[in-house]
N, C-alpha and C positions, 0 to 999 in steps of 0.2 A: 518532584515526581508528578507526571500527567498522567492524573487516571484514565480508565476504561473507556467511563464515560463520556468526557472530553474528545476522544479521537475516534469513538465508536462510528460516526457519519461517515468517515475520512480514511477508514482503512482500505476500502479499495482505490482509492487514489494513489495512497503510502504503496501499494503491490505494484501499483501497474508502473508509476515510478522508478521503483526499485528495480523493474524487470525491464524495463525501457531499453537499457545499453547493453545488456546481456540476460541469457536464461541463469534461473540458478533452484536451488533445492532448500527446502523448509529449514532446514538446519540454518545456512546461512542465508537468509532474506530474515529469518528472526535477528542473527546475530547484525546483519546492517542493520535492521530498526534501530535496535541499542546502542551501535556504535555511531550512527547519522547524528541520533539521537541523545548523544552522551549521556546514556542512562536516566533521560528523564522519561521516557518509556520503552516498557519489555513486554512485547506481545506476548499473552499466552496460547500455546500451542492449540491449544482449539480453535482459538478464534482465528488463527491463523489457518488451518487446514479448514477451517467454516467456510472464511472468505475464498480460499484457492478453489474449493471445490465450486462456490458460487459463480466466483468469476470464468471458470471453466465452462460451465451446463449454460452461461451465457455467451458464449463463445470467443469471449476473450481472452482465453488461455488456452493453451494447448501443453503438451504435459508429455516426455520419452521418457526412458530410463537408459542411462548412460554409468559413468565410475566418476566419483567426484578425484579430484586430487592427491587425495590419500590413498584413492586404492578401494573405499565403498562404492556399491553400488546405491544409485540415488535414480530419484524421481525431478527429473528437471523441468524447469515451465518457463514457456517464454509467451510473449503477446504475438495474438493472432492480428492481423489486419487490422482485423474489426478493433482488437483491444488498441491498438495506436487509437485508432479514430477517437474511442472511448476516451482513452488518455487526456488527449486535447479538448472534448467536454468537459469533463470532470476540474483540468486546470482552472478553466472558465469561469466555473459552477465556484472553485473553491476561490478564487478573486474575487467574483462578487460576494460572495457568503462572509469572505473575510473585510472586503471592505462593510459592508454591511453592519457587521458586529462590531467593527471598531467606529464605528458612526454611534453608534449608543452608549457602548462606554465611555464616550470621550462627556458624555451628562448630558442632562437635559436642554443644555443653551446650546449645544454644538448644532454647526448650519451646514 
């Protein structure tokens, strides 16, 4: 399991991702994490409505209310413009970031 901590930098990357090819509602964008994720992480519902609300008052989310599949009514959120743009930083951001960190664990001699 990958804690909190571990993915704490990188959850708005995981959203914006997740909302890339379609909008969709806090119920299931938790349930892809987990499922993407084969349960080695499960966002909790706060941090999950922290990030949405963040990403939003930044303007890359926008947010209607429409009937999910079954018949609820839901709160849906897809990326604005802006959030694509974002998207393709953040890819960026997290390639170097990753390359970066596996430059250090690979030990001290690695070149």
């Amino acid at each position: 399991m990958i804690g909190a901590d571990a993915i704490r930098g990188h959850i708005d990357l995981i959203l914006l991702a997740i909302l890339e090819t379609q909008p969709s509602y806090a119920y299931e964008i938790s349930k892809t994490i987990t499922d993407r994720s084969r349960g080695e992480y499960v966002i909790k519902q706060t941090t999950l409505y922290t990030a949405v609300k963040r990403l939003q008052s930044q303007g890359l989310l926008d947010s209607y209310e429409d009937v999910s599949p079954t018949g609820k009514p839901r709160t849906y959120y897809k990326l604005t413009p802006t959030g694509f743009e974002q998207l393709g930083l953040k890819r960026d951001e997290w390639r170097s970031t990753r390359a970066l960190v596996d430059h250090f664990t690979k030990g001290k001699d690695a070149s």
